[in-house]
C-alpha positions in Angstrom: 50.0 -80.1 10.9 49.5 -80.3 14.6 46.4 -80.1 16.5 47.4 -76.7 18.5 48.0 -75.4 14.9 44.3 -76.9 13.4 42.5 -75.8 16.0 44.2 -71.8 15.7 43.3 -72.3 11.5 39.3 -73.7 12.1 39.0 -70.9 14.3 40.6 -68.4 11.5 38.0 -69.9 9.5 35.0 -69.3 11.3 35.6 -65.7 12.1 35.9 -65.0 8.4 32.5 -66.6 7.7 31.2 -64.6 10.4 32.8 -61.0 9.4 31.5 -62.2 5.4 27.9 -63.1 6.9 28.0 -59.0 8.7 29.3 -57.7 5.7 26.7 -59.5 3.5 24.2 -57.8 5.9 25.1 -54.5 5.9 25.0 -54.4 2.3 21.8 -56.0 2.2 20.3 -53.0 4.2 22.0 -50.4 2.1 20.4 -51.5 -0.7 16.9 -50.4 0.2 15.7 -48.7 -3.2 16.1 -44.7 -3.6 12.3 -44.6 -3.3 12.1 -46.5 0.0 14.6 -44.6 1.5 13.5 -41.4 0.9 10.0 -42.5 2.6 11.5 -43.7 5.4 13.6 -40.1 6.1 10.1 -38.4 4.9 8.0 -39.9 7.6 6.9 -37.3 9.5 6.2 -37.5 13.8 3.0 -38.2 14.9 0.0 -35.5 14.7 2.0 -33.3 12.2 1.0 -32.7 8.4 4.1 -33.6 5.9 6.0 -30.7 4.2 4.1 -29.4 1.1 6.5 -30.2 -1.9 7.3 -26.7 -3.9 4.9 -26.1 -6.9 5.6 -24.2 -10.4 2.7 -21.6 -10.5 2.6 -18.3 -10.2 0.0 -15.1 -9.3 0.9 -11.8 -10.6 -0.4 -8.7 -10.5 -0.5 -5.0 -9.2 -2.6 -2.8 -6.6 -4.2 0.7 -8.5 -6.1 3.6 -6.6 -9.0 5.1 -8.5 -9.6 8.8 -7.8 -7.4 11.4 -6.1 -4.9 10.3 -4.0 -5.5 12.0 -0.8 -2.6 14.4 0.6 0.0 12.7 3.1 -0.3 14.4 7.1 3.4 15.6 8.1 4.5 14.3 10.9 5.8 16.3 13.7 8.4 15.0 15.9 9.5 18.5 18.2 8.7 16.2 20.7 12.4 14.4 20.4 15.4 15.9 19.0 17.3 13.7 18.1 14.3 12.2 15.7 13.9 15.9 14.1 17.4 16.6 13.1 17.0 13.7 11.0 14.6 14.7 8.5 15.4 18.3 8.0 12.3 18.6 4.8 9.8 16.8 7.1 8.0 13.4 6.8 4.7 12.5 5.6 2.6 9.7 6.7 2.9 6.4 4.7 -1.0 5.4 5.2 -1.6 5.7 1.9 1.2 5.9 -0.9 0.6 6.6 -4.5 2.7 6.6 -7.4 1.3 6.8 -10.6 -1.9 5.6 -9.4 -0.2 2.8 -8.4 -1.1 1.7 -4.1 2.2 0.7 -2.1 2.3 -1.0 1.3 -0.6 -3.6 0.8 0.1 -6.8 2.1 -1.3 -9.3 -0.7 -1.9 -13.2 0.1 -3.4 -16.4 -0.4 -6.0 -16.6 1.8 -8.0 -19.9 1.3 -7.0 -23.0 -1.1 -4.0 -24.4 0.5 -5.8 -27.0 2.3 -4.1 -29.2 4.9 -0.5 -28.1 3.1 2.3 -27.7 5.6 5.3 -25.2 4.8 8.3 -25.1 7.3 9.1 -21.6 8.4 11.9 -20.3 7.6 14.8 -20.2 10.1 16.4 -16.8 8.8 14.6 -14.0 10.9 12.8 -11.2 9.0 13.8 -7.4 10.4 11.8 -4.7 11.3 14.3 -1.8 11.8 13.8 1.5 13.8 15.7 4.2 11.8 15.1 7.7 11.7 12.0 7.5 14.6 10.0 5.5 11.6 9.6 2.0 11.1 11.2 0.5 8.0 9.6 -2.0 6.3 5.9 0.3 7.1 4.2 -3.3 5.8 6.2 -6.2 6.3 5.3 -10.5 6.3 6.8 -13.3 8.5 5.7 -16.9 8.6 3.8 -18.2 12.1 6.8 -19.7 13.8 9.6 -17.2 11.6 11.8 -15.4 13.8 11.1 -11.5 13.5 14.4 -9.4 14.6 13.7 -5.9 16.5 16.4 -3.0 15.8 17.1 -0.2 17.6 19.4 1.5 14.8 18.8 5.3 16.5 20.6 7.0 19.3 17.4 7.5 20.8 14.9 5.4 23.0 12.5 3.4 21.3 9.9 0.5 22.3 8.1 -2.2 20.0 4.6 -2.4 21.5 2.9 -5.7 19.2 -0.9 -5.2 19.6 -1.9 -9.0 18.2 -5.5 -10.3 18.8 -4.6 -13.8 18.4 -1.1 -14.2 19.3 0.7 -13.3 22.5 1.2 -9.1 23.0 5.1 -8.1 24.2 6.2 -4.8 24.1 9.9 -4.3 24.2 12.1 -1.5 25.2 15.5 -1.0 23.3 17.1 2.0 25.3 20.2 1.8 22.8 21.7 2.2 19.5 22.0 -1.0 18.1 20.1 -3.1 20.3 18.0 -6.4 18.6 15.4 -8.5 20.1 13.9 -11.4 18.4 10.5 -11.8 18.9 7.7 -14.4 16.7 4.2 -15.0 16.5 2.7 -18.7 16.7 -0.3 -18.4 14.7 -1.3 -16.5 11.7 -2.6 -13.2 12.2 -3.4 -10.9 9.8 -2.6 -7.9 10.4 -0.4 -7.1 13.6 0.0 -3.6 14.3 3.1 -2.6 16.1 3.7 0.8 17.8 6.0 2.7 20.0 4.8 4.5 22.9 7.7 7.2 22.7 6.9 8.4 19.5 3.0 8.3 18.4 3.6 8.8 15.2 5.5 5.8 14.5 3.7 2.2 14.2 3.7 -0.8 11.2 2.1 -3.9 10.9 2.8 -7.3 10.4 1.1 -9.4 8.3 1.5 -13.4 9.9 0.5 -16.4 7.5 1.4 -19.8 7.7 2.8 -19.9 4.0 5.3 -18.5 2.0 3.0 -17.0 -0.8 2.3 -13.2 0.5 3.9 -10.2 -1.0 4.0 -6.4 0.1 3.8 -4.2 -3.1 6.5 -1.6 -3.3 5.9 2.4 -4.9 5.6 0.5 -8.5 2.1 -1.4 -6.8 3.0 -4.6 -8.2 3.5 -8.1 -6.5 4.4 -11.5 -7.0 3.2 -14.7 -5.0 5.4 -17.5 -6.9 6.1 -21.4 -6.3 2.4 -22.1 -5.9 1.1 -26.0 -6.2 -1.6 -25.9 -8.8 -5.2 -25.0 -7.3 -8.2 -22.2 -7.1 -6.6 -19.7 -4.4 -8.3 -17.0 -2.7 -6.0 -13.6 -2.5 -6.4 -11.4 -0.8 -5.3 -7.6 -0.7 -5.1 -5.5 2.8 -4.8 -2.4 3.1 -4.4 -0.5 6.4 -6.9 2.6 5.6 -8.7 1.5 2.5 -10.1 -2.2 4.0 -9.5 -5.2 2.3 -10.5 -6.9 -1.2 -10.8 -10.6 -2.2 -10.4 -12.6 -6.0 -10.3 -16.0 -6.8 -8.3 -17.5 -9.3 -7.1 -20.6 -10.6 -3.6 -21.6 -11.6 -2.0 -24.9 -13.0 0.9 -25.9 -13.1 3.7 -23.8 -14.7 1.5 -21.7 -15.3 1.5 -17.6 -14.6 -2.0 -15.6 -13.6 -2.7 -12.2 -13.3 -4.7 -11.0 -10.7 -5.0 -6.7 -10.5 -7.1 -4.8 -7.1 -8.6 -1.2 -6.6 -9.3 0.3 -4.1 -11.2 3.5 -4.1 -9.5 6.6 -2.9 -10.6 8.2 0.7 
């Protein structure tokens, strides 16, 4: 062998230690265990609370009204025609709406228990719609931080005037049919109320929490605040006429409580 052709084979021989020596590395790194991984990628930045891991319990229960359930106020809208051809029979206000004794539109929650618990929100926007000159949901919840979409779905002027006391007021005008604007508030707040200058009779509120566990009971009164970590919760029920009631409870995991308010009719 000559030298020319010694030399060209040491060097061959040399690079392949090398590239085996980086590949010996690299596989040195990947094989952090699972559970060291997973803490580095949990680590969260500085000054901010890790993510709250999902929990298995659950609070259930329904919202009654003892007494008589006072009679609904119709609402007149001559005032714009193109909201009155829409509802031919007439509306009644939704302050306070009874079905079998059974209290829709309260915004239920946990109000104390979570601790120092931090819960992402969500990145999919929750919609408060304009349709028919009325506000639909009446009662609805968003997460601080949770995009809230606006919609104009009537051929008429409307504007979403947000009366918060802790969060930052905006009141939007949506001239058009079919018109959005997404609007969110930073901190919890409960409750918002929204109106619209154009039509008095129209406003809703918006209950803001920094969780996911809140609920808005439908016509059957009932509610569910599921995936709770085990603990002693306060919950809370608002209502918008009838004022506001508290209960404690205590749930474990996997477990399923029941937890029933009444308010007292007007």
């Amino acid at each position: 062998m000559t030298a020319r052709m010694s030399r060209v084979v040491l060097t061959a021989m040399v690079l392949l230690a090398l590239g085996c020596g980086g590949a010996k590395s690299a596989t040195a790194t990947s094989s952090e265990s699972p559970s060291e991984a997973r803490l580095q990628l949990a680590e969260a930045p500085a000054g901010t609370a890790p993510a709250a891991a999902p929990g298995t319990a659950t609070v259930t229960g329904y919202v009654g009204l003892q007494g008589t359930a006072p009679t609904g106020t119709k609402v007149k809208m001559e005032a714009d025609p193109v909201c009155q051809q829409q509802h031919a029979g007439g509306l009644v206000d939704e302050a306070v709406l009874v079905r079998n004794g059974k209290l829709a539109n309260v915004f239920v929650y946990v109000k104390e228990g979570l601790g120092g618990k931090s819960f992402p929100a969500p990145t999919t926007p929750a919609t408060l719609d304009q349709r028919g000159c009325w506000y639909t949901p009446h009662v609805i919840g968003v997460q601080a931080g949770q995009p809230l979409e606006l919609v104009n779905s009537d051929a008429t002027l409307h504007n979403v005037n947000a009366k918060p006391t802790v969060n930052q007021p905006f009141n939007v005008a949506q001239p058009k049919q079919g018109m959005k604007t997404t609007k969110s508030f930073a901190k919890p707040e409960v409750m918002v109320k929204v109106k619209c200058n154009v039509h008095p009779w129209m406003h809703a509120y918006v209950g803001v929490v920094n969780h996911p566990f809140y609920a808005v009971t439908g016509e059957e009164g009932t509610f569910t605040l599921a995936g709770l970590p085990a603990g002693t919760y306060t919950i809370e029920a608002w209502h918008e006429t009838l004022g506001t009631q508290t209960q404690s409870v205590t749930v474990g995991d996997g477990e399923t409580k029941t937890v029933s308010f009444t308010f007292q009719s007007p």
